[in-house]
VEXMI-731570 format. One record per atom (N, C-alpha, C): x, y, z; residue number from 1; residue in one letter; atom name. Coordinates in steps of 0.1 Angstrom, whole numbers. Layout:
[[X, Y, Z], NUM, A, CA]
...
***
This chain:
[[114, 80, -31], 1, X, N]
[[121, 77, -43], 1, X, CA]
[[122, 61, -43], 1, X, C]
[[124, 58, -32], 2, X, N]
[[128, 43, -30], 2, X, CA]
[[112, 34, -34], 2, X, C]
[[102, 37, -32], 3, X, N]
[[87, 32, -37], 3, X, CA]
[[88, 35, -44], 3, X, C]
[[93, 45, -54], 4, X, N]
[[90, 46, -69], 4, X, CA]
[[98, 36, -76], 4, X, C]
[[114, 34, -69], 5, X, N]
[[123, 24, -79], 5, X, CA]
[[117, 11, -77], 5, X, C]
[[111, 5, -67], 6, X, N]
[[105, -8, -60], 6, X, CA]
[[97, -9, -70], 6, X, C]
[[88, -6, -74], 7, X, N]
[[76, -3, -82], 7, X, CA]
[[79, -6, -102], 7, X, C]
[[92, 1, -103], 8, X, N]
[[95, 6, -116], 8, X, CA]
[[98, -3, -123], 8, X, C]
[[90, -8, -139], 9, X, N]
[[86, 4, -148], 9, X, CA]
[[75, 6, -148], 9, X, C]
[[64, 0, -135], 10, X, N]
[[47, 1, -137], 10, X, CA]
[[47, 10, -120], 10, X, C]
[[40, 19, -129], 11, X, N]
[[36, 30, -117], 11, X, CA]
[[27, 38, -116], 11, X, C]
[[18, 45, -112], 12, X, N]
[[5, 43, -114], 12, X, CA]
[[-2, 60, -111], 12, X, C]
[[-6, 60, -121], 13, X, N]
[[-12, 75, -126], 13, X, CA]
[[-27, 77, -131], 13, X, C]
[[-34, 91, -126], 14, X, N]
[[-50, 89, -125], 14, X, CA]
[[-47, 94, -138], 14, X, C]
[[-56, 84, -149], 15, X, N]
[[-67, 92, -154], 15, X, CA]
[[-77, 102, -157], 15, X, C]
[[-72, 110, -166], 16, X, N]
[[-82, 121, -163], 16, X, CA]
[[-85, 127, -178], 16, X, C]
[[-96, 135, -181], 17, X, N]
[[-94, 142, -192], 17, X, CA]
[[-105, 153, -190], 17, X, C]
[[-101, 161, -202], 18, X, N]
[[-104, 179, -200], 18, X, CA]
[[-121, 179, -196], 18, X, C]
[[-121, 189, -183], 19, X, N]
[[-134, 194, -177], 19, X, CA]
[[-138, 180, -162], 19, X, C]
[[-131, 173, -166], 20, X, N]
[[-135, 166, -148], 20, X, CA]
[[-125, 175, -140], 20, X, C]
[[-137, 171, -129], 21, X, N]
[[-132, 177, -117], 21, X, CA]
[[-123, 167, -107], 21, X, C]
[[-118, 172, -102], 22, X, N]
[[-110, 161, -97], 22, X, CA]
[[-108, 170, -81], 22, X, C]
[[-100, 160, -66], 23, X, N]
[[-97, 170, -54], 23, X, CA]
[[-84, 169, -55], 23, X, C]
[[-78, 180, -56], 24, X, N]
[[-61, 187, -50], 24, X, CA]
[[-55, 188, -39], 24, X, C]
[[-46, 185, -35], 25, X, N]
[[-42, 190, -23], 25, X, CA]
[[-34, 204, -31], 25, X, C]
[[-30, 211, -17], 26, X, N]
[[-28, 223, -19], 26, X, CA]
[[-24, 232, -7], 26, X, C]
[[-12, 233, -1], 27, X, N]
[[-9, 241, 10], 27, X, CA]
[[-16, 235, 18], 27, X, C]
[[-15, 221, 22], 28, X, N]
[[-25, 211, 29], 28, X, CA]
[[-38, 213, 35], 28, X, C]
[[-42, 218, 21], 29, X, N]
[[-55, 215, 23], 29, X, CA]
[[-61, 206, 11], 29, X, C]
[[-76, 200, 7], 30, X, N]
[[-80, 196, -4], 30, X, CA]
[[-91, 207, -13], 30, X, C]
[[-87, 207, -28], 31, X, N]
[[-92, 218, -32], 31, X, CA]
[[-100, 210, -47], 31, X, C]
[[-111, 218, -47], 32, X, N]
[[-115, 211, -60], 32, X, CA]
[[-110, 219, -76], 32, X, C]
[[-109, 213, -82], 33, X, N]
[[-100, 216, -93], 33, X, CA]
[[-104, 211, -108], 33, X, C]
[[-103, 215, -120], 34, X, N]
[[-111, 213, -133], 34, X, CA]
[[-97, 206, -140], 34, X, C]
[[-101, 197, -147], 35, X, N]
[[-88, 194, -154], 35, X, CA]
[[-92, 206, -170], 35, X, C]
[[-75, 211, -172], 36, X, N]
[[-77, 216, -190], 36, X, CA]
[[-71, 214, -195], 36, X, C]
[[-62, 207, -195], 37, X, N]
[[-56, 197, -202], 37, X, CA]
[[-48, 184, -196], 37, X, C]
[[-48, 177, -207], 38, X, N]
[[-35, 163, -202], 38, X, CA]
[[-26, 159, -212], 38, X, C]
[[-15, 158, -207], 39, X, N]
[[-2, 164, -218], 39, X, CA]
[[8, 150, -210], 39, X, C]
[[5, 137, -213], 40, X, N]
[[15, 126, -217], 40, X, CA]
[[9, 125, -198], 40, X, C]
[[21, 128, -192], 41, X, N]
[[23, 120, -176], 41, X, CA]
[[19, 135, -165], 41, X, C]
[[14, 146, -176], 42, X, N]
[[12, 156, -164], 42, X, CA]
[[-3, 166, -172], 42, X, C]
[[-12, 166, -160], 43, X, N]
[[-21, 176, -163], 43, X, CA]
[[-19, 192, -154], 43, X, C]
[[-35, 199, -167], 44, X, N]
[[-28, 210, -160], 44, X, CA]
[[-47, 212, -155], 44, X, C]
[[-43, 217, -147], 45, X, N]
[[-58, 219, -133], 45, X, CA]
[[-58, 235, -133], 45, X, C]
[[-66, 238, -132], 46, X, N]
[[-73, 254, -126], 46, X, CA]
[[-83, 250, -111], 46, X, C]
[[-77, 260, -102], 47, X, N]
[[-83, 257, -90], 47, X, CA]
[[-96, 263, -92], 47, X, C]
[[-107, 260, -85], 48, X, N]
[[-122, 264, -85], 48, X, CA]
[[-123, 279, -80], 48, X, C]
[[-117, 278, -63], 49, X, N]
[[-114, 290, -53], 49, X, CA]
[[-106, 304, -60], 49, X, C]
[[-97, 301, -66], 50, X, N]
[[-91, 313, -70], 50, X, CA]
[[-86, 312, -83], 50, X, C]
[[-92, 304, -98], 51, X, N]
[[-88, 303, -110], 51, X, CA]
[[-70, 306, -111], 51, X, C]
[[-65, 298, -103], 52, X, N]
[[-48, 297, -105], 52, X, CA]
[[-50, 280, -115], 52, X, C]
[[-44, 284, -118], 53, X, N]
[[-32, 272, -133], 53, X, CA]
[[-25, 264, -124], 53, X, C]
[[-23, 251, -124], 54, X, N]
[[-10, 244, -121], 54, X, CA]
[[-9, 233, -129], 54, X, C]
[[1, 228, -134], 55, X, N]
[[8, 213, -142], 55, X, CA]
[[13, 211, -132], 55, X, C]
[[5, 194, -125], 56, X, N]
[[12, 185, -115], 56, X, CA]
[[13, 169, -124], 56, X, C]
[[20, 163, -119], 57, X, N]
[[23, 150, -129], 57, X, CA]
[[13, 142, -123], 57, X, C]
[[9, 135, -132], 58, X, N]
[[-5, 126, -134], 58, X, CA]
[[-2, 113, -118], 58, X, C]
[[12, 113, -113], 59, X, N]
[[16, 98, -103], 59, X, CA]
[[12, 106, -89], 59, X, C]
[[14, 119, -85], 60, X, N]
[[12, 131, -74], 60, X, CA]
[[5, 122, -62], 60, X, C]
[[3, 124, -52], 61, X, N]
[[-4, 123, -44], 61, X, CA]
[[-11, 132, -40], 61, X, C]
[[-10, 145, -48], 62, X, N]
[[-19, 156, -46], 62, X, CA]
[[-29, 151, -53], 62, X, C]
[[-30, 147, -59], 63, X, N]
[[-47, 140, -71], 63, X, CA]
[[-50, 135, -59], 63, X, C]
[[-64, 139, -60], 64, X, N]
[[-71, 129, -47], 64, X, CA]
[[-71, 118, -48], 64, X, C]
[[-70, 108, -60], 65, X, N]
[[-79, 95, -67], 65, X, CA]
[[-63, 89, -62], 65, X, C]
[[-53, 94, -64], 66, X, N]
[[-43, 85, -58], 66, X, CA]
[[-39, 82, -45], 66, X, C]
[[-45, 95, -39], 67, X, N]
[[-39, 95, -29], 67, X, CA]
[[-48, 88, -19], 67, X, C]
[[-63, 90, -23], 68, X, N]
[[-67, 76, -17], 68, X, CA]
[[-63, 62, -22], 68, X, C]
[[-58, 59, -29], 69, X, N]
[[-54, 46, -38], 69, X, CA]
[[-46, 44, -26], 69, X, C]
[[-37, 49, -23], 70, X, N]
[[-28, 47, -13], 70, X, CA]
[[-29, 46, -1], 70, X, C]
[[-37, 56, 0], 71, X, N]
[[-41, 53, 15], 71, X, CA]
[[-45, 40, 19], 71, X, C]
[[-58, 36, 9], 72, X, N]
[[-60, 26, 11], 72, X, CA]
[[-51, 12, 9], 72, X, C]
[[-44, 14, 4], 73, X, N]
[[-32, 0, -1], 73, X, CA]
[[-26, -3, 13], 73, X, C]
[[-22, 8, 23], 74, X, N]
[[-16, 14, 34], 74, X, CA]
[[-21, 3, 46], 74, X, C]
[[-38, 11, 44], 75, X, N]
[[-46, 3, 53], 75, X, CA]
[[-46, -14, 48], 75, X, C]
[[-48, -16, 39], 76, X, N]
[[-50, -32, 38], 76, X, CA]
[[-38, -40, 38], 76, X, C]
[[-25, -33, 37], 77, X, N]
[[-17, -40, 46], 77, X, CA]
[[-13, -41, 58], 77, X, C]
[[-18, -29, 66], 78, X, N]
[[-17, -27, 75], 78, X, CA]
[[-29, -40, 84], 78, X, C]
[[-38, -41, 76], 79, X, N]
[[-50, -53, 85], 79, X, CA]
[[-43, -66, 82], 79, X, C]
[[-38, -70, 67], 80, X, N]
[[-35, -80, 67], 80, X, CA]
[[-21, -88, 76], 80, X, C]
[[-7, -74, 82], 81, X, N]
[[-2, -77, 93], 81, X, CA]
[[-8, -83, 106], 81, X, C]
[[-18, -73, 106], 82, X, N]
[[-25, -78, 120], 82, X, CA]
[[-31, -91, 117], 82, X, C]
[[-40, -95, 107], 83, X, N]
[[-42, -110, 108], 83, X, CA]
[[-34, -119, 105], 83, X, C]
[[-22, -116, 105], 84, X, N]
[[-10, -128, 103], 84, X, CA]
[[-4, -126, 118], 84, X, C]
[[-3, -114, 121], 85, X, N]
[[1, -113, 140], 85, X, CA]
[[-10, -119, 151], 85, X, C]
[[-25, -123, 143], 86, X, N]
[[-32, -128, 153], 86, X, CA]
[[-36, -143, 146], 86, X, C]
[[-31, -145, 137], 87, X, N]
[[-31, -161, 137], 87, X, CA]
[[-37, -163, 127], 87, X, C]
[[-44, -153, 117], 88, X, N]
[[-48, -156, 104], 88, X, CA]
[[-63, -156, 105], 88, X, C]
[[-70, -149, 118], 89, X, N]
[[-83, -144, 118], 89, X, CA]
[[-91, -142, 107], 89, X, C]
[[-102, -145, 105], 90, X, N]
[[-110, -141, 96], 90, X, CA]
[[-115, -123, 99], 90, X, C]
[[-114, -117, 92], 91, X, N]
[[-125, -103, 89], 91, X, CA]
[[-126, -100, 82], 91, X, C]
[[-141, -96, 82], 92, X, N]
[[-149, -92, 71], 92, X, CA]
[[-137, -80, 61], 92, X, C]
[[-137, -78, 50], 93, X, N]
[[-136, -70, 38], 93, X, CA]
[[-143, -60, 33], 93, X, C]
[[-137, -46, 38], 94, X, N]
[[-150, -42, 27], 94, X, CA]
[[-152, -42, 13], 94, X, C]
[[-163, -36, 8], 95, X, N]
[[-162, -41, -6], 95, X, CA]
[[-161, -26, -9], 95, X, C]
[[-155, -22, -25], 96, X, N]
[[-152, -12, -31], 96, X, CA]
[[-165, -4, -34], 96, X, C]
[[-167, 10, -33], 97, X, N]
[[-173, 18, -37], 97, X, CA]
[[-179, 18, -52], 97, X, C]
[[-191, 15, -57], 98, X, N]
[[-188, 15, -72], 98, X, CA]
[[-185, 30, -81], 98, X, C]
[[-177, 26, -91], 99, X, N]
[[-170, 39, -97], 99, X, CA]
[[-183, 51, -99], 99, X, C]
[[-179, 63, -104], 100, X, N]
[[-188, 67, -106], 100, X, CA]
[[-184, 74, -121], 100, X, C]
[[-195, 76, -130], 101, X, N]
[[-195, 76, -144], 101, X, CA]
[[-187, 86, -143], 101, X, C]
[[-178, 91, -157], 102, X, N]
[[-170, 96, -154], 102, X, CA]
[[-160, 105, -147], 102, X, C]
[[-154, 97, -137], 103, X, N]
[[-147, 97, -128], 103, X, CA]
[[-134, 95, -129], 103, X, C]
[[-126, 102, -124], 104, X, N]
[[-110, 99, -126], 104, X, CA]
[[-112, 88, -121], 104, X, C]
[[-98, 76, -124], 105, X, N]
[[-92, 69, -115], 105, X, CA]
[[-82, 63, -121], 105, X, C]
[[-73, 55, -111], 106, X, N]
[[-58, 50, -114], 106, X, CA]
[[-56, 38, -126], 106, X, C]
[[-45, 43, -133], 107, X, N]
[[-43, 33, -141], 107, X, CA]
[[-31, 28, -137], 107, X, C]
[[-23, 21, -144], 108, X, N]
[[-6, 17, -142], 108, X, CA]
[[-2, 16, -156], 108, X, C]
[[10, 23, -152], 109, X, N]
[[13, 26, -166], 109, X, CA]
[[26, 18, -163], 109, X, C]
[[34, 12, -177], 110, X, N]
[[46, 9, -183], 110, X, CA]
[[51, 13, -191], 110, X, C]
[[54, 28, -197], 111, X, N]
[[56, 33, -207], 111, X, CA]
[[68, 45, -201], 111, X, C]
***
């Protein structure tokens, strides 16, 4: 809760619209999932495995696309500690994956 008020009023939600597939978590595991609708800050998914329904809110860390967003945010500050704890090292960067045609991914919203 406290990351979300740190953050607030820009906070950051995948993009998505009807028939992309997108990965779920789910009883921790990742599940692939269809979007069928998107309704303001929450879509509604049908799982592939057993055609169940759910409305999860578009910010979730169950959306895959965020939850790597995060992950990754996690790791690059996590490296950039270490190069400030080792004296401001140079290392290489990776560079980003290019998107792929219609693909979910994060926006930030203010609304």
């Amino acid at each position: 809760i406290q990351k979300y008020l740190d953050q607030y009023p820009e906070r950051p939600m995948v993009k998505l619209t009807t028939g992309q597939v997108v990965k779920t978590e789910w009883d921790g595991k990742w599940w692939i999932t269809r979007v069928l609708q998107v309704d303001a800050s929450l879509v509604r998914l049908v799982f592939d495995a057993d055609k169940r329904t759910e409305w999860i809110y578009r910010g979730s860390t169950r959306l895959g696309p965020l939850f790597t967003e995060m992950e990754q945010q996690k790791l690059r500050r996590q490296q950039a500690a270490a190069e400030k704890e080792a004296g401001g090292a140079f290392t290489r960067r990776q560079t980003m994956p290019t998107k792929k045609k219609n693909a979910p991914y994060i926006e930030y919203k203010r609304d």
